[in-house]
C-alpha positions in Angstrom: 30.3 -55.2 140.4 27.9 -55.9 137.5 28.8 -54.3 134.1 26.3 -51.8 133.2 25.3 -50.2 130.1 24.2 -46.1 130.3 21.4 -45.2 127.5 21.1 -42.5 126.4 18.2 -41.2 124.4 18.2 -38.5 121.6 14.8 -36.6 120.7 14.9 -35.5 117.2 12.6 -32.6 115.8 11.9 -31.7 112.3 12.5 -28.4 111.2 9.2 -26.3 111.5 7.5 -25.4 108.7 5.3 -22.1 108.2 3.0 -21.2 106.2 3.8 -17.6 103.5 0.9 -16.2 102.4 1.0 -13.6 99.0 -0.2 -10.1 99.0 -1.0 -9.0 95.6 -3.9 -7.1 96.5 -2.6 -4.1 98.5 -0.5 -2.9 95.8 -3.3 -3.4 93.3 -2.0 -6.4 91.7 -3.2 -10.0 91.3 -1.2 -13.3 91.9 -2.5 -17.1 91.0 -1.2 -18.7 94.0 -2.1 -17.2 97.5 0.3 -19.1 100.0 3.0 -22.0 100.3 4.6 -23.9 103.0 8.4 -23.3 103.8 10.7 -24.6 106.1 12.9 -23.2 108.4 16.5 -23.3 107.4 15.7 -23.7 103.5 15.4 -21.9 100.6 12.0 -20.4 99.8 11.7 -22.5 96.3 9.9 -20.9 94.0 7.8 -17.7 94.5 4.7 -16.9 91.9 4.5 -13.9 89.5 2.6 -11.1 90.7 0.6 -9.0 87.6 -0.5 -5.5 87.7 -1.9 -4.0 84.6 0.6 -0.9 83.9 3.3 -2.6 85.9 6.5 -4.4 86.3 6.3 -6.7 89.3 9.8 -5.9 91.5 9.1 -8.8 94.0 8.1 -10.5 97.2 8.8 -7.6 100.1 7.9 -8.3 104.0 6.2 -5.1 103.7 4.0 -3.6 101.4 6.4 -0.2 100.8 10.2 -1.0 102.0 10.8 -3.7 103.9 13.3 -6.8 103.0 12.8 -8.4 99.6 12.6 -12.3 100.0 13.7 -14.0 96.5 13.7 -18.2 95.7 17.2 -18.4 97.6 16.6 -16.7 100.6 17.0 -19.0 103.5 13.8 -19.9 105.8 14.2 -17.6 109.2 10.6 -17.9 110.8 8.8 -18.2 113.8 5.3 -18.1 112.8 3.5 -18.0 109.4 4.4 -15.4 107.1 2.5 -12.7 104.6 4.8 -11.5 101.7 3.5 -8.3 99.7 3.8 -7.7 96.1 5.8 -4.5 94.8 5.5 -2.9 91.4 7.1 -0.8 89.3 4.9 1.5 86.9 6.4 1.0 83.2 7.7 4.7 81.6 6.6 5.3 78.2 9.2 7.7 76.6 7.7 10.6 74.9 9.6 12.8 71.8 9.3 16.5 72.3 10.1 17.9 68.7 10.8 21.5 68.6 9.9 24.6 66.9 11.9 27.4 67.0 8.7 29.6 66.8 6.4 28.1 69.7 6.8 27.1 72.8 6.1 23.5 73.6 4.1 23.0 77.6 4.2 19.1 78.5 3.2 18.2 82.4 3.9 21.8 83.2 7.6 22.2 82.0 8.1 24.4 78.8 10.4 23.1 75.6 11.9 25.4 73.3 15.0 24.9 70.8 15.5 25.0 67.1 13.1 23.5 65.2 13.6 19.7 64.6 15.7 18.8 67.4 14.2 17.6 70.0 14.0 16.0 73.7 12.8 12.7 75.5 11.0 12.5 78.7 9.3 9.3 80.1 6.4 9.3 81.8 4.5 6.4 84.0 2.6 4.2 81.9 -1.4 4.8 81.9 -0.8 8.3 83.8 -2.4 11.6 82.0 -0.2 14.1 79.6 -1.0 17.5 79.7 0.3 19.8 76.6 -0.4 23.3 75.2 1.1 25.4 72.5 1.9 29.3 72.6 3.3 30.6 69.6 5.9 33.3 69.6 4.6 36.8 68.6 3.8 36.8 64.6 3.0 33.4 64.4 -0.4 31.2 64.2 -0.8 27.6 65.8 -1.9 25.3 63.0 -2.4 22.1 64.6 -0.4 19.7 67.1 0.7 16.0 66.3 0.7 13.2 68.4 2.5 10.2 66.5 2.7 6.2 68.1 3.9 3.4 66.1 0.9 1.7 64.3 -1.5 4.4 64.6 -0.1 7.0 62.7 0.0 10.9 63.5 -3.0 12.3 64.9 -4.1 16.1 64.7 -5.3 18.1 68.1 -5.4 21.2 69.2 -3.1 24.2 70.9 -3.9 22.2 74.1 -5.2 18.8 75.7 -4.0 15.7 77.4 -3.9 12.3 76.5 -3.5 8.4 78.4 0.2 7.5 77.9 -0.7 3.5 77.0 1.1 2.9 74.1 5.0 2.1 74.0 6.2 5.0 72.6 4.8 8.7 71.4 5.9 11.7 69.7 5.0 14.8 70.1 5.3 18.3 67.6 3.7 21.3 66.3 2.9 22.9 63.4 3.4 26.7 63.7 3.0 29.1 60.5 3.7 32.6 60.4 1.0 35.3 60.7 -0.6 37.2 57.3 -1.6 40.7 57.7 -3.5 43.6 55.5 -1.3 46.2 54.2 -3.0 49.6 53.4 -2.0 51.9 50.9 -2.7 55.4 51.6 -2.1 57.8 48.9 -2.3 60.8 51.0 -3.4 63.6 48.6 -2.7 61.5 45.6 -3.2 58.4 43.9 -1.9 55.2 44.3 -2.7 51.8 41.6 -2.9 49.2 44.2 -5.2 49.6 47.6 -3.7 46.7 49.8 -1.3 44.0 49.8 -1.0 40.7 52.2 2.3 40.4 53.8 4.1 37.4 55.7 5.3 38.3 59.6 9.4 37.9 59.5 9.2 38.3 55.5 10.5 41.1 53.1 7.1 43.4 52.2 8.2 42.8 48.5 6.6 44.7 45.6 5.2 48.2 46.6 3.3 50.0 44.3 4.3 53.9 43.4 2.0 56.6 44.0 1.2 59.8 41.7 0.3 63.2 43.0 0.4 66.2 40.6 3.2 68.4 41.0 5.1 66.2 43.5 7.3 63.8 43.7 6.8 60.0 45.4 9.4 59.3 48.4 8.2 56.3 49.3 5.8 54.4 51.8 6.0 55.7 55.7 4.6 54.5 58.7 2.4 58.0 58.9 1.5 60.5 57.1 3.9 62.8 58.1 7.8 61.0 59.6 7.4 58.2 60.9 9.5 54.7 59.2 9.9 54.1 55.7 9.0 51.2 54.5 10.5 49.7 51.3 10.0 46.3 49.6 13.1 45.1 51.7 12.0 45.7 54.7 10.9 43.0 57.2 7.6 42.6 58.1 7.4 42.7 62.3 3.9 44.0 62.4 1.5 41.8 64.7 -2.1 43.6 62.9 -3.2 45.4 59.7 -1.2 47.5 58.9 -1.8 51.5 57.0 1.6 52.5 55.1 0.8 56.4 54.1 2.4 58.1 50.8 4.8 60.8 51.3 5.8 63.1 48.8 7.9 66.4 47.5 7.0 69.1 45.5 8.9 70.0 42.7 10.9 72.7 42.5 10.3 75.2 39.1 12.9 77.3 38.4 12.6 80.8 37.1 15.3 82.9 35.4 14.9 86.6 35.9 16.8 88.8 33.0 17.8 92.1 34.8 17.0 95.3 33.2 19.2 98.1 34.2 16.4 100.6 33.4 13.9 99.2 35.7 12.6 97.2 39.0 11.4 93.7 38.5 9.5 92.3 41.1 9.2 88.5 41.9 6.9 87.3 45.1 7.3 90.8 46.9 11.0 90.5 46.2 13.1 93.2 44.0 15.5 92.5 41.3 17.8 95.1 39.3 21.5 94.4 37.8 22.9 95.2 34.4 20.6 94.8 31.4 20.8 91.1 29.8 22.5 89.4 33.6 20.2 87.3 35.6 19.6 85.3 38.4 17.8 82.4 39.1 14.9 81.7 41.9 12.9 78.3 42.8 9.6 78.6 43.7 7.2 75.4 44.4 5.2 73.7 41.3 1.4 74.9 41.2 1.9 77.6 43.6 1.0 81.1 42.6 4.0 83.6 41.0 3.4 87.9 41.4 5.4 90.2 39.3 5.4 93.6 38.8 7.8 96.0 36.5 8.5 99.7 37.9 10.8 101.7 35.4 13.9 104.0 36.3 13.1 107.4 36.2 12.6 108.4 32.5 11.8 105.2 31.2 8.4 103.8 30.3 7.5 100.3 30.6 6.9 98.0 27.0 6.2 94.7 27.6 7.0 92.0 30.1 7.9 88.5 28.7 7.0 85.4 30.3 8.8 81.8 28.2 8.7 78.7 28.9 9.9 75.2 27.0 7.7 74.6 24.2 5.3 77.2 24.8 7.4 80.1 23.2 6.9 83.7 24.8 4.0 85.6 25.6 3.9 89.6 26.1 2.0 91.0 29.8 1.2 93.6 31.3 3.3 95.3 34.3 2.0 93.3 36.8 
């Protein structure tokens, strides 16, 4: 038969093309360019930056949280137009804690404490609030609190605030002094040259003065007027008020030396002395207080005289009683 020739006919189609649209907006951010065309079984190209003040943009996402992030080389896999959503990460701003060994240091809630001049780093999200407040261990007075950013210098505030974290970096301290009290001096019964004092909590009470009371001798500077703690000028000061410091004292002792008489009774304070003429004992009675005598002579003996000496005074003659 005829020689025939077959056609045969081949229908060619493109590869689709979609349009991506660019979500900025959801995650509060802005982009310049809000869509491009891409084609099936190609790379995406180029993808715009997304901005968001506060931010670092993390990419194109098929979702707004989650969802599969598309980048410049990921290959074209559509059936219909697409909408990619910008994601963000918030920048962290790094924040110095520097310590003091006498306060305690509350940032966001969590409590700092170590020796004073070391010190921590936290971050925090950039443009969020930080909280802070100050409490002072026991004897010791906030002074101020320092916030410190490069190019604005240190700033003074009080034992508790917050503040933006916008700048790069911040540091963070406080200044922490130890409490001053009154210290009372009180002579008890005598005198003492100095009224009060101002001591230092966690310092020595230094210099005390000495107190004077006729016929007594100073011990020192007690807590009470009676017992109680002494307190000397080495003593640390762990008071957390004013403060009365009371003075305590002893009363001499005065001796007395009573020369027997063999030919009598002497009597001292109710109590009865005899031995061999010229002997003696010796008694101790308290200074200022009041000394009764009395002489009663063996039978056949009269009383004289009864002679009372003492140091620079010389000797003077009295009666029997």
């Amino acid at each position: 038969g005829d020689n025939q020739c077959a056609k045969l006919n081949f229908n060619i189609s493109s590869a689709s093309a979609y349009t991506v649209n660019f979500n900025a907006s959801t995650n509060g951010g802005s982009v310049s360019v809000s869509s491009k065309i891409v084609t099936n079984g190609q790379p995406y190209g180029t993808l715009p930056t997304a901005t968001k003040s506060g931010y670092i943009f993390s990419g194109w996402y098929t979702s707004a949280s989650g969802g599969t992030k598309i980048t410049e080389s990921s290959t074209v896999s559509l059936s219909s137009n697409q909408t990619l959503y910008a994601q963000f990460t918030a920048y962290t701003v790094p924040i110095e804690i520097v310590y003091n060994s006498n306060a305690t240091i509350t940032v966001n809630g969590v409590s700092y404490t170590g020796t004073t001049y070391d010190s921590t780093t936290i971050t925090v999200d950039d443009g969020s609030t930080v909280t802070w407040s100050v409490t002072p261990k026991t004897g010791y007075t906030f002074t101020s609190f320092l916030i410190e950013w490069p190019g604005s210098g240190t700033t003074k505030y009080t034992s508790s605030g917050s503040f933006t974290a916008d700048e790069e970096q911040y540091e963070l301290s406080a200044t922490i002094t130890a409490s001053s009290y009154t210290v009372t001096f009180n002579a008890n019964g005598g005198t003492t040259p100095t009224a009060s004092k101002t001591v230092t909590y966690g310092s020595t009470y230094g210099t005390l003065p000495t107190a004077t009371k006729t016929g007594s001798t100073f011990q020192g500077w007690y807590t009470s007027a009676s017992g109680g703690t002494q307190i000397t000028s080495s003593s640390t000061v762990s008071i957390t008020s004013d403060q009365t410091l009371y003075a305590q004292f002893s009363i001499y002792n005065t001796p007395i030396e009573i020369i027997f008489n063999s030919n009598a009774t002497i009597t001292v304070n109710g109590v009865n002395y005899t031995g061999t003429t010229n002997d003696s004992t010796t008694i101790a009675v308290e200074s200022g207080t009041t000394v009764t005598w009395s002489v009663t002579p063996n039978q056949g003996y009269n009383f004289t005289s009864f002679l009372i000496e003492w140091p620079g005074s010389g000797t003077t003659e009295y009666t029997s009683s």
